[in-house]
N, C-alpha and C positions, 0 to 999 in steps of 0.2 A: 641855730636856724637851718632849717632841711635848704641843700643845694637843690636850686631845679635844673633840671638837664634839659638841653636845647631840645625845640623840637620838630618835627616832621609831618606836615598836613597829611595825608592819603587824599586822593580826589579819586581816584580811577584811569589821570593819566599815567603813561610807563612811568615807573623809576631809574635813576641813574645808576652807574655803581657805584656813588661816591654817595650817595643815598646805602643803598645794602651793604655797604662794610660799615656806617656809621649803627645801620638796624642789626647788621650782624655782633657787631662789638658791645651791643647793648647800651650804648652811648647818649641816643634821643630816646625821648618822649613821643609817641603816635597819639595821634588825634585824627580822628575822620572830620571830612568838609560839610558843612552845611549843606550845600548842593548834593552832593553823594551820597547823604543819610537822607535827601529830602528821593532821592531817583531811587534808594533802596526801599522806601515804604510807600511807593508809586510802584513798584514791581511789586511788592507784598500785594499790596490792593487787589492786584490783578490774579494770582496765584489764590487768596482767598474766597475772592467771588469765582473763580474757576472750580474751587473744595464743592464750596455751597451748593453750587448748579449740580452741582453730582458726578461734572469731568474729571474722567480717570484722570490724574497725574502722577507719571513714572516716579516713583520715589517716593511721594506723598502721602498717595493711598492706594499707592499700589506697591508689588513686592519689586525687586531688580532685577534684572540680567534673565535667568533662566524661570523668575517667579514672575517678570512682569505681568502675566493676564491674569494674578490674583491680586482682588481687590478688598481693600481691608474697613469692616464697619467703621465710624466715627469713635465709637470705643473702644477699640483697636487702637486704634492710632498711637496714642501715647505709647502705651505697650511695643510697638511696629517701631518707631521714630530710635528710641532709646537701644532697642536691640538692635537695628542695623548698623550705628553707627562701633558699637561694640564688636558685631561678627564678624566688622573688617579691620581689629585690630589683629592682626596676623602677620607681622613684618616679624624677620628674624635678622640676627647678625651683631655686627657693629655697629653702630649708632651713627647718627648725624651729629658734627657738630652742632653744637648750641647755637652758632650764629648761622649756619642753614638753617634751622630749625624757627631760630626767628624769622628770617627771612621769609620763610615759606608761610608764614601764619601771619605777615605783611601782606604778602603778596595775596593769601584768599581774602584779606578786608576790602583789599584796590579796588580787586575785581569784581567784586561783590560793590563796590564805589559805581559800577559803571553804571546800575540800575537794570543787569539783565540777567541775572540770580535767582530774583524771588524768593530768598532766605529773610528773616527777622532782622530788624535793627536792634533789637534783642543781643543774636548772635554776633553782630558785627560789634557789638559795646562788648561782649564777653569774650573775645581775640584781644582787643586793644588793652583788658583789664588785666587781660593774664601777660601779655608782653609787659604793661606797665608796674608789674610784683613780680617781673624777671619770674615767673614758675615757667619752665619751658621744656615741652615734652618729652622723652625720651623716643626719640623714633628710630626705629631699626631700619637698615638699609635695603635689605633685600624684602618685597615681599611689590613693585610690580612691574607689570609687564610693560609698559610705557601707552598706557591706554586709561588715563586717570589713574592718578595715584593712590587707587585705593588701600592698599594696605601699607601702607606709609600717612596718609594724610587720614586713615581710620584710629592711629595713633596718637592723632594730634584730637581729633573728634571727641575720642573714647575718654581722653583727659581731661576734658572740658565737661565732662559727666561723672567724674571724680572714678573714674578708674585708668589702671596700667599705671606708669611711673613717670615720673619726672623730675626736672632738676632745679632746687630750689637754694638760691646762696653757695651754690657750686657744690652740692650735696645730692646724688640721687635719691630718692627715698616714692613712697608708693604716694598716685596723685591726690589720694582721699588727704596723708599727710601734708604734702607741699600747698594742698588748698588749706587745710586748717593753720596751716606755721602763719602764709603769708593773708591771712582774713580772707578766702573767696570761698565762695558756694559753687556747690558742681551745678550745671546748663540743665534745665530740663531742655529737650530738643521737642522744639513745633516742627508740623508738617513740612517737610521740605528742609528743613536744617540739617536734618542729620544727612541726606547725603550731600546737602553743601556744604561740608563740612568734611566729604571724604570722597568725593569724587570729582576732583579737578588734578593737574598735574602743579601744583603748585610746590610744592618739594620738591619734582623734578628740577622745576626751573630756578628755587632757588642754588640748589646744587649745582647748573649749569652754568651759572653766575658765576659761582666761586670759583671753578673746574676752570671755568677761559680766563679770569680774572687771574688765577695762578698759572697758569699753561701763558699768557700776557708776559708776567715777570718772570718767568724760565726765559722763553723767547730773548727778553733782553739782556738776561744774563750771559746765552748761550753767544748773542750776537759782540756783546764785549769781550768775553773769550777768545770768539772765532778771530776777531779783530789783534788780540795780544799774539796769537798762535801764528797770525799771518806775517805778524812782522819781525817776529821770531826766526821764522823760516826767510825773512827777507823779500818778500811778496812785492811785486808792483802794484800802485796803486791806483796805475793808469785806469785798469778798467775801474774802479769806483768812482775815478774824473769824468771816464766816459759814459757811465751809466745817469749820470744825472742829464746829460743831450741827447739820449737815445730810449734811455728805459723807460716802465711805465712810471706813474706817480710816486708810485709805491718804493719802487725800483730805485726811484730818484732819491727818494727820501733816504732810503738807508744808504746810497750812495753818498749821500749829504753828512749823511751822520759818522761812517766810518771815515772821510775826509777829515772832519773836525774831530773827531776823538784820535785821529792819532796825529796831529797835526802838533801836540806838544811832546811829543818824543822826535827822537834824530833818527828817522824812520832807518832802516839800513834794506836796503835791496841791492838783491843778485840774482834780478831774474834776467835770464839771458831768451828775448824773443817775446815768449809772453809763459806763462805759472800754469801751473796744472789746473784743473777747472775750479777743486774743492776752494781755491785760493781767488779765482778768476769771477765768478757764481757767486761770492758772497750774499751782492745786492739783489741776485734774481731770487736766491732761494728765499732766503729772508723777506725781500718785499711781498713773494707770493704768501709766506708764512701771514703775516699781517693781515693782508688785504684779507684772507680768509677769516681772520679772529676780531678784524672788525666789525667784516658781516655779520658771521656770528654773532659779535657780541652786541650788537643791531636787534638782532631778530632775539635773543634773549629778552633783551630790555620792554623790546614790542608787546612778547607774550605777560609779562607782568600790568598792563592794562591794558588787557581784553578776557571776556568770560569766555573760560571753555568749557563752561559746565554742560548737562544733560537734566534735563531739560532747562531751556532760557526762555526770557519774557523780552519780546518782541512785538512788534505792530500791536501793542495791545492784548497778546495773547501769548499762554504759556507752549511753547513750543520743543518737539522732540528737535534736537540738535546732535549733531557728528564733530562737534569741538574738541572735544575729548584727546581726540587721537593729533600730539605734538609732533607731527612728524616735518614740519620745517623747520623745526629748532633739531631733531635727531640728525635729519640730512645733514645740517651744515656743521656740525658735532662728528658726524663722521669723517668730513672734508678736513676738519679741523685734524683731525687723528693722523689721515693720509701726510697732512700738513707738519706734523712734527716727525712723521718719519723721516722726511727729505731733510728736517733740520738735522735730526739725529745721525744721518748720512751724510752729510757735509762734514758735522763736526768728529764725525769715526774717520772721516778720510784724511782730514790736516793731521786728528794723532797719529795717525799712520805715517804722515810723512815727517812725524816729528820723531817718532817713534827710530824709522827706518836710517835715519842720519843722512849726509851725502849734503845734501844744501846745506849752503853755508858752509861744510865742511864737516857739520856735525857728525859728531861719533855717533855710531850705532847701540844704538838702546839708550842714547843720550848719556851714557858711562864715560867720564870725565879723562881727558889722557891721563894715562900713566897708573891710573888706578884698576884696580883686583877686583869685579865686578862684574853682576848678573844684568844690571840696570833697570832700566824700567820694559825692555823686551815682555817679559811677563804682565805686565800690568795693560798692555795693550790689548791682550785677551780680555781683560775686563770693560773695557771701552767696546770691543766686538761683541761681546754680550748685550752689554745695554742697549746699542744701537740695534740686534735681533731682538731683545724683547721687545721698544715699541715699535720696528715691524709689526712684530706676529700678533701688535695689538691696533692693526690700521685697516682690518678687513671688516667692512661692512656686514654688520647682522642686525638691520632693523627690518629688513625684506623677507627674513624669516618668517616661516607659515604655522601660525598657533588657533586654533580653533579651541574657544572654552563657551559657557555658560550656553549647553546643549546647540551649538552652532550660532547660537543667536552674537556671539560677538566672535567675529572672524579675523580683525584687522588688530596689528600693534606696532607699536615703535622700536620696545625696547631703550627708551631713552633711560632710565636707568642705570643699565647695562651699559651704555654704549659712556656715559658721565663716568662711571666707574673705571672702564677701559684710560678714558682721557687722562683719569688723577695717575693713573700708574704710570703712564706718559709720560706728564709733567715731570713727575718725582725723579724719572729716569733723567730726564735731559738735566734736569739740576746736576744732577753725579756726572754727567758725563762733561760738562762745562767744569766742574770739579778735576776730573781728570785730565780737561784740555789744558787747563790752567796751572795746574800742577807740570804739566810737559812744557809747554810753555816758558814757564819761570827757570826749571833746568837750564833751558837752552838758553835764556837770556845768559843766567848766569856764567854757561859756557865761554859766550863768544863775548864778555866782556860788557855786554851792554846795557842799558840805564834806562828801562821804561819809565815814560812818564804818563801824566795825566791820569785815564782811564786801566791803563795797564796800568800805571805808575802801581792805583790802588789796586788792582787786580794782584799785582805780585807780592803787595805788603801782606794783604791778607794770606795768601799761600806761603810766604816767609813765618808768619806770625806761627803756622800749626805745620811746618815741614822744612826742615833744613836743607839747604843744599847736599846731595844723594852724590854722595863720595865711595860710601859702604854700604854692600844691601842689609835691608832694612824691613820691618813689617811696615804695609805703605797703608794700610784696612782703615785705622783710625784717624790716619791722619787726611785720608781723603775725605773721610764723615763729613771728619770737623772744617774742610773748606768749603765741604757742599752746606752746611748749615751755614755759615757768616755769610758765604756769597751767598744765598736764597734769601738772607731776614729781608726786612723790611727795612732796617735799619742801614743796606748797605744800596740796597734798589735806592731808598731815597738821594741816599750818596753818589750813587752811579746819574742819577736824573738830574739832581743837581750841577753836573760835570757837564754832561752835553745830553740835553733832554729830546724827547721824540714826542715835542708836546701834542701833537694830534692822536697821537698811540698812548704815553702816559697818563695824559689828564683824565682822557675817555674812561679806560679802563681803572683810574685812580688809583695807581700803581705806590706804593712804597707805603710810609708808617703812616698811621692814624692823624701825628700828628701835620704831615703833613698835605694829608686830604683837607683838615679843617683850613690849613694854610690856604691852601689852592681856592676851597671854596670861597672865599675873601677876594678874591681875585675874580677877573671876567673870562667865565666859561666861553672853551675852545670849540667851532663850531669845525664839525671835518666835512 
């Protein structure tokens, strides 16, 4: 008996993220709403009686960007429809994952759900067909400017017309193949499809999804860490008391959360007066951290049911539109950026004082008494690393000046670029929670002490892949292998289940697969 897999309406409102990791993992079944397929062939309607009258429409039957004022016969058309959505298959690079990739071929059926597209119910049955036979494109990462994704979502287009490649039963192979293995026929493209089909930013935004989604579970990681390191050092934890009566919500919140997570260890403090700031700051940086990636991850969600196509079907009529250009999802993508610097800077400053010895008594370079020893001095240069490179990846470039398609398109985002900047981000602050955490556990070890709860696990895992550092040692691989346990999914969900930040974790739908299914069984968290 074939298992059917759960499934997932599209109507054209936003989706969740516990929706897009379920679309990205390949996991449901898409189905378009009756309403949404009934608003798509009510925008068709309108888009064809606009053909018929003989109104030019951009894309339809007319050429794009630098060709728009040529107009192409009705015999034309087919010829015009098929080659456009081909001569923007032009992305190079590394690929998207598979589950971006679904995502993004989600996200243009939604929006196309909304009824202000003017694409084929055709088309939108041939998105659902190919998600539902797993064939799923091969799309290259670089190829746009953050001003519709045309040469990214011309990838997905072009495939749908049985050329360029894609991945079929976890096999790339060319798309003429992966249509014939799994029974589909390639899309002839009607009027208007082929650039709905490859001028919307829907790749960007699935990628922006996964980009805060993971930069979400770094953030929490980084904030268990900071938590282990503090008490490490012997930190007071007055100001996290006091920040829940004075700070903002945010503020309060991680003030709430660093209380209860270290509230099963026998905290030990030696602060005389009050701690250095990196120690003191916890909850300001971190609430600010948040507050920013729930915006974000807000206005993500938003952009996934709404069309930002060119041209849209409005009051009745097909209209030239400026939707195109994401740039309040770029803005707050680059706030985001600025946002994990500070984190990265908080958490470069505790290894520094963990590093540097002196509180608590600690030896210097955390080199054990008595022992023969380089210690971990050198490996703090690599914490000072990571924390300069996502700096020098926190500067604003979507305000940059690009003029292409003979002046006719002046304006871009760069949201691409700026999603791509964020993953290096992320991946950095994992390593360096890695390196907090590994300093950290030293110093427990040192002064004798016994983390519990959230450190408890923090320290098992750094036990698990690094011995107590008696004798130096190459420390390369064993940092890897803390940054990978501490980043799975496997260990977020463990950490959540410890002391949860349920208005931050459920949102974002943070840890294993199986435990999003969990949750969704449960009554969603309204923030």
């Amino acid at each position: 008996m074939k298992h059917e897999r759960p499934g997932i309406e599209l109507s054209g409102q936003p989706l969740s993220f516990a929706e897009m990791a379920r679309i990205g993992a390949g996991k449901v079944a898409l189905s378009a709403s009756a309403t949404g397929m009934a608003r798509v062939e009510i925008a068709r309607a309108v888009v064809e009686d606009a053909i018929a009258a003989g109104t030019p429409v951009y894309g339809a039957t007319t050429g794009v960007g630098a060709m728009k004022d040529v107009e192409w016969s009705p015999e034309d058309l087919e010829a015009f429809s098929l080659g456009l959505v081909r001569a923007h298959h032009f992305g190079t690079g590394t690929p998207f994952s598979c589950a971006v990739v679904r995502n993004a071929m989600a996200i243009r059926v939604n929006t196309a759900l909304t009824g202000q597209v003017g694409c084929t119910s055709e088309l939108v049955e041939a998105y659902i067909r190919m998600l539902d036979a797993d064939v799923i494109p091969v799309v290259r990462r670089t190829g746009s400017i953050g001003c519709a994704d045309i040469g990214l979502m011309g990838q997905i287009g072009a495939v749908l017309t049985g050329v360029g490649e894609a991945v079929y039963r976890g096999k790339r192979m060319q798309a003429a193949d992966a249509f014939a293995a799994a029974g589909l026929k390639p899309v002839m493209m009607a009027p208007r499809d082929s650039l709905a089909s490859l001028s919307v930013n829907a790749v960007s935004f699935a990628a922006a999804a996964d980009a805060t989604r993971n930069a979400a579970a770094s953030i929490r990681i980084l904030l268990a860490t900071g938590m282990m390191a503090s008490g490490s050092l012997g930190a007071s934890r007055d100001p996290w008391r006091a920040v829940r009566h004075v700070g903002t919500s945010r503020e309060a919140l991680i003030g709430a959360w660093l209380c209860n997570a270290s509230d099963q260890w026998e905290w030990p403090v030696t602060t005389h007066v009050q701690d250095p700031l990196s120690l003191r700051m916890v909850a300001q940086v971190f609430g600010a951290v948040i507050e920013n990636l729930l915006t974000t991850g807000h206005k993500i969600l938003a952009a996934t049911g709404r069309s930002d196509d060119n041209p849209v079907v409005v009051e009745g009529r097909v209209m030239t539109s400026g939707g195109s250009l994401p740039l309040d999802v770029t803005i707050l993508l680059e706030s985001a950026a600025l946002c994990m610097a500070h984190a990265a800077r908080n958490a470069f400053n505790r290894c520094v004082l963990l590093g540097n010895g002196q509180r608590r008594d600690l030896p210097v370079n955390l080199v054990p008494p008595g022992r023969i020893a380089t210690g971990f001095g050198p490996i703090i240069k690599l914490a000072g690393e990571i924390f300069s490179r996502v700096l020098s990846m926190s500067n604003p470039v979507s305000a940059q000046s690009l003029v292409v398609a003979a002046g006719l398109e002046d304006e871009a985002a760069f949201l691409p670029l700026v999603i791509e900047r964020f993953e290096r981000q992320t991946r950095a602050l994992r390593r360096l929670a890695a390196l907090e955490a590994l300093l950290a556990s030293q110093a427990a070890d040192i002064l004798n002490d016994t983390p519990k709860g959230v450190s408890g696990m923090i320290y098992d895992v750094v036990r698990k892949h690094a011995d107590f550092y008696t004798v130096d040692r190459p420390l390369s691989a064993e940092v890897e292998a803390i940054e990978e346990e501490l980043g799975s999914d496997e260990f977020i969900s463990k950490l959540i289940e410890q002391v949860p930040i349920a208005s931050f974790d459920d949102f974002f739908a943070l840890g294993s697969l199986e435990r999003i299914e969990q949750r969704l069984t449960r009554e969603s968290v309204v923030i």
